[in-house]
C-alpha positions in Angstrom: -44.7 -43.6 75.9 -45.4 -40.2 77.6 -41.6 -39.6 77.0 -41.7 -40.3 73.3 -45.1 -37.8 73.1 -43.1 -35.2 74.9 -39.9 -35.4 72.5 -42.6 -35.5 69.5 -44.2 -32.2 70.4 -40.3 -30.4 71.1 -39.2 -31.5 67.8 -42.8 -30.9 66.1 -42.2 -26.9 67.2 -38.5 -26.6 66.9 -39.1 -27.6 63.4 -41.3 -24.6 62.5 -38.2 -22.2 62.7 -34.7 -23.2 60.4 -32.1 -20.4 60.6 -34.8 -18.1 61.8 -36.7 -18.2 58.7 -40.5 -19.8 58.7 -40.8 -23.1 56.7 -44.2 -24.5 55.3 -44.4 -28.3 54.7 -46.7 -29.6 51.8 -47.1 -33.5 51.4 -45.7 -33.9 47.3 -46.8 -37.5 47.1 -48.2 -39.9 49.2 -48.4 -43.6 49.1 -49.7 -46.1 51.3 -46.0 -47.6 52.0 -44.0 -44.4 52.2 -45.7 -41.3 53.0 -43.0 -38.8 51.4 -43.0 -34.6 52.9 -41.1 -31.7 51.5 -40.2 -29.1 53.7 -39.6 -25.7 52.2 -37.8 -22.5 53.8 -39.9 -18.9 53.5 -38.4 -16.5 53.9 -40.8 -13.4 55.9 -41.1 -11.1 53.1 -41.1 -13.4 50.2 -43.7 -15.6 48.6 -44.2 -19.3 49.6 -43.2 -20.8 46.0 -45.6 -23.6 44.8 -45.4 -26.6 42.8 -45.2 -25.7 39.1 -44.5 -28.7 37.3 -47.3 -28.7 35.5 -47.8 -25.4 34.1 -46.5 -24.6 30.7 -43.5 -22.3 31.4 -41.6 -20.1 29.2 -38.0 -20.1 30.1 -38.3 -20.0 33.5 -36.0 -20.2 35.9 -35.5 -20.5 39.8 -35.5 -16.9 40.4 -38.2 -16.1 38.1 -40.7 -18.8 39.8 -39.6 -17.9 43.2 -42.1 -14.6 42.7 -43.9 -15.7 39.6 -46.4 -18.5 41.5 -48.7 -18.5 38.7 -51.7 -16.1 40.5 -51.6 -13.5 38.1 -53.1 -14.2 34.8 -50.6 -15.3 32.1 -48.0 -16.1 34.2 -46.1 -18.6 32.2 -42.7 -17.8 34.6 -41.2 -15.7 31.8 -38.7 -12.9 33.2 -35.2 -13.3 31.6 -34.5 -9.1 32.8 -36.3 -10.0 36.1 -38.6 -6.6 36.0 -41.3 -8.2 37.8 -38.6 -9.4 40.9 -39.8 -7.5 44.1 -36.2 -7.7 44.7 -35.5 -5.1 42.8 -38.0 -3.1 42.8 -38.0 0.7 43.5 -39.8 3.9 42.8 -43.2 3.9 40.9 -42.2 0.7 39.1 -43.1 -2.0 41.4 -44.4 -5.8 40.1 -47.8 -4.7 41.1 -48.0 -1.6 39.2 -46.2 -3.6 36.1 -49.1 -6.2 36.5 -51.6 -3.5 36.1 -49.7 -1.9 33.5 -50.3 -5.1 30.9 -53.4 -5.6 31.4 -54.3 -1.2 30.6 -51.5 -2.0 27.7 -53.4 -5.1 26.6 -56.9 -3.3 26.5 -55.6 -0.3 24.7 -53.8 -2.2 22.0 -57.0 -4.5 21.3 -58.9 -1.2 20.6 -55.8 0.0 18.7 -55.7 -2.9 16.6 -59.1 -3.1 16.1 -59.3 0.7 14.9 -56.0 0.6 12.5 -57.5 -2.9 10.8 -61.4 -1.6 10.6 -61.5 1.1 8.6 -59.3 0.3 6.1 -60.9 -3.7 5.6 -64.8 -1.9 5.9 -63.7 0.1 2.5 -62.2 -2.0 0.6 -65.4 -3.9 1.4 -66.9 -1.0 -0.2 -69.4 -1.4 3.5 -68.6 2.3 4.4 -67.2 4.8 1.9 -63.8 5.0 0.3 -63.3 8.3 1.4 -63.7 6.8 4.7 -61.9 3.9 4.7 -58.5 5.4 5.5 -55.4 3.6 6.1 -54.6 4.2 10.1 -51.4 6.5 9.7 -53.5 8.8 6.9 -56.7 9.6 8.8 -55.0 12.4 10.8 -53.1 11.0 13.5 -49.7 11.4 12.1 -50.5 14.9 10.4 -47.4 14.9 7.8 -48.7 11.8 6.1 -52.3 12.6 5.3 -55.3 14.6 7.0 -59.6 14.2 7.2 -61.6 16.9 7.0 -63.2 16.7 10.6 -65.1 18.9 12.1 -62.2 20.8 13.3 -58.5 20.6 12.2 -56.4 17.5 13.6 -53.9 19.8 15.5 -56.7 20.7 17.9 -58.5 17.4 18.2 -55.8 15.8 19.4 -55.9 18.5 21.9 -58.9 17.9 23.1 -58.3 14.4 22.9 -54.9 14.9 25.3 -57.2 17.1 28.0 -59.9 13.9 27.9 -57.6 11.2 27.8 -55.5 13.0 30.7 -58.6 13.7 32.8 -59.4 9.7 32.4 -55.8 8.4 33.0 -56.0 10.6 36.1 -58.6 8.7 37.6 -57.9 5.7 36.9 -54.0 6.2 38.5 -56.2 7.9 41.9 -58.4 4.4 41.5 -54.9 2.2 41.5 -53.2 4.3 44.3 -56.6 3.8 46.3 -59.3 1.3 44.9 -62.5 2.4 45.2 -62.2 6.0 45.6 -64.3 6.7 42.8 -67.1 5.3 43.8 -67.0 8.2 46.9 -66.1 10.9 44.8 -69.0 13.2 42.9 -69.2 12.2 39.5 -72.6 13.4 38.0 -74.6 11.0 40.0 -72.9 8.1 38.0 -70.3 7.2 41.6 -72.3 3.9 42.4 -71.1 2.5 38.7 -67.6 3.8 39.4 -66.9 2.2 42.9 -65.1 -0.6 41.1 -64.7 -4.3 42.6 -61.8 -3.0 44.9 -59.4 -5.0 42.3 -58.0 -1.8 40.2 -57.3 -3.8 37.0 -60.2 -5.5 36.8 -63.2 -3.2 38.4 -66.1 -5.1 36.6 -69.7 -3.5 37.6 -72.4 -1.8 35.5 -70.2 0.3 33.0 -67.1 -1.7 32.6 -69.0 -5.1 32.1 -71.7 -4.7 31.0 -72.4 -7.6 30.4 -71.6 -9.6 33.3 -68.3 -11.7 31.2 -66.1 -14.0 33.5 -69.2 -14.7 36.2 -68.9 -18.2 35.7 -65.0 -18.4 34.4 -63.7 -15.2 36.0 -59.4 -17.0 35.6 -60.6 -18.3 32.0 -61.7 -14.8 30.8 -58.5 -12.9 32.4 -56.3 -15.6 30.7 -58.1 -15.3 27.4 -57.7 -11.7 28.0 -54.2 -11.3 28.4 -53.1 -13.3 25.6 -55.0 -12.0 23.1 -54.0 -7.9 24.6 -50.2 -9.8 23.9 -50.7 -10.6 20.8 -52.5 -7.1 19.8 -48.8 -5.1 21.2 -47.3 -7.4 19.1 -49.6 -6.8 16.2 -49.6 -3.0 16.7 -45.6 -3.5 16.6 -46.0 -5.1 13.1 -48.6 -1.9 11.9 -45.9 0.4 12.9 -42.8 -1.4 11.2 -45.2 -1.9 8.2 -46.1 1.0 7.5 -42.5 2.7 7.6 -41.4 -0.2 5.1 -44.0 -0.5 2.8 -46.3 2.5 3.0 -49.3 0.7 3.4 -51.8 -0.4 5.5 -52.0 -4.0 7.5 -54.7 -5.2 5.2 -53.4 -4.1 2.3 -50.4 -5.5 3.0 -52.2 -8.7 3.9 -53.9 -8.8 0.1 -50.5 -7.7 -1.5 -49.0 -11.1 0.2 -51.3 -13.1 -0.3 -51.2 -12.5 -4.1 -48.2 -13.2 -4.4 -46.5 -14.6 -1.5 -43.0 -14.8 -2.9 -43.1 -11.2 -4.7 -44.1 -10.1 -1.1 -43.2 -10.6 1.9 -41.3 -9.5 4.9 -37.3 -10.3 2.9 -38.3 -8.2 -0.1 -40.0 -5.7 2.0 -36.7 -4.8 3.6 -35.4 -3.0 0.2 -38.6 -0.6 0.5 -37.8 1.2 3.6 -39.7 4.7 3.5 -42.0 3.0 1.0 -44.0 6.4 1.3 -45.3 6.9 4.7 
């Protein structure tokens, strides 16, 4: 009996090293008649993979999952060019920095979206004035195709708007390179709202959430979040290719289809390339 103990234990240890690599076990299914345990290799610098049957996955593939384990928020294993694979990743594009990247992306296109559609549907509303209601590419941020008469001329407010914006982005990059440093840096007595949540992308507190969204639901909220910063790329994406074609806004465009849904849409868009922009 002592014997059979003794041989247990050797074997129980030797097991924990296969071709000097680590290996995890995790039971997959268990019965009461035939207990059944998988026994994967890890390697030391790589990610344990984990059992993603039953997530819905977007062409993934072996590769793609062995990184992907589903942690970061809208990870449906998609990676055909394998961007995110710490394999091959060098220089200042690194899977952690192209994680943070969406998520700034996804933020900044929801505001995008939200501006280009806004003025335009408030009026034809008639909610703010027509002079007001510009279409996105004629309100001054692509000079040649129209201009407003701000308080200063475009050319230098989208000066000022680079020295602000680059001031901002600065900090943000110093806050990614080492969270929480701007919580210790002076700031005009506002560093205590600053200090972040030590997690760069999402730094939550008093001025960035306000009010207090994902406390119960935190993964719901950055799920919810991520699709919808998807889908406003992609609709920013459309705005663009709209605009060059038809030389119109998004919700004018969305009005002229749906008058007429035959007489216009994207196929008979295609012939009015340059439309006007």
């Amino acid at each position: 009996m002592a014997c059979a103990m003794t041989s247990s234990m050797i074997t129980s240890k030797a097991a924990t090293f296969v071709a000097g690599q680590k290996v995890r076990s995790s039971v997959v299914s268990r019965s009461a008649a035939t207990p059944k345990v998988v026994v994967k290799a890890m390697a030391e610098d790589k990610v344990a993979t984990v059992d993603r049957s039953k997530d819905f996955l977007y062409f993934a593939s072996p590769q793609s999952l062995s990184y992907l384990d589903g942690s970061l928020a809208g990870d449906f294993g998609f990676d055909p060019l394998g961007v995110s694979d710490p394999e091959g990743a060098g220089g200042l594009i690194t899977p952690s920095w192209l994680a943070y990247a969406e998520v700034i992306h996804c933020r900044f296109a929801m505001l995008g979206a939200a501006g280009c559609l806004a003025p335009e549907a408030l009026g034809k509303m008639g909610v703010i004035p027509e002079s007001t209601g510009l279409v996105w590419f004629r309100n001054g941020v692509v000079p040649p195709s129209g201009e407003f008469d701000y308080w200063c001329d475009p050319y230098s407010l989208f000066i000022g708007e680079l020295v602000l914006m680059g001031f901002a982005e600065t900090r943000r990059l110093m806050d990614y390179r080492n969270p929480g440093s701007m919580g210790k840096q002076y700031f005009i007595g506002l560093e205590s709202v600053l200090g972040g949540s030590g997690d760069p992308a999402y730094p939550g507190g008093q001025f960035f959430n306000m009010m207090n969204f994902g406390s119960k639901d935190m993964d719901d909220m950055k799920l919810k979040e991520i699709k919808n910063g998807r889908l406003a790329m992609i609709a920013l994406l459309g705005f663009f290719v709209q605009a060059m074609v038809t030389g119109d806004g998004p919700v004018q465009n969305f009005l002229d289809h749906a008058a007429s849904p035959m007489g216009s849409n994207m196929l008979t868009n295609f012939g009015k390339i340059g439309g006007g922009i």
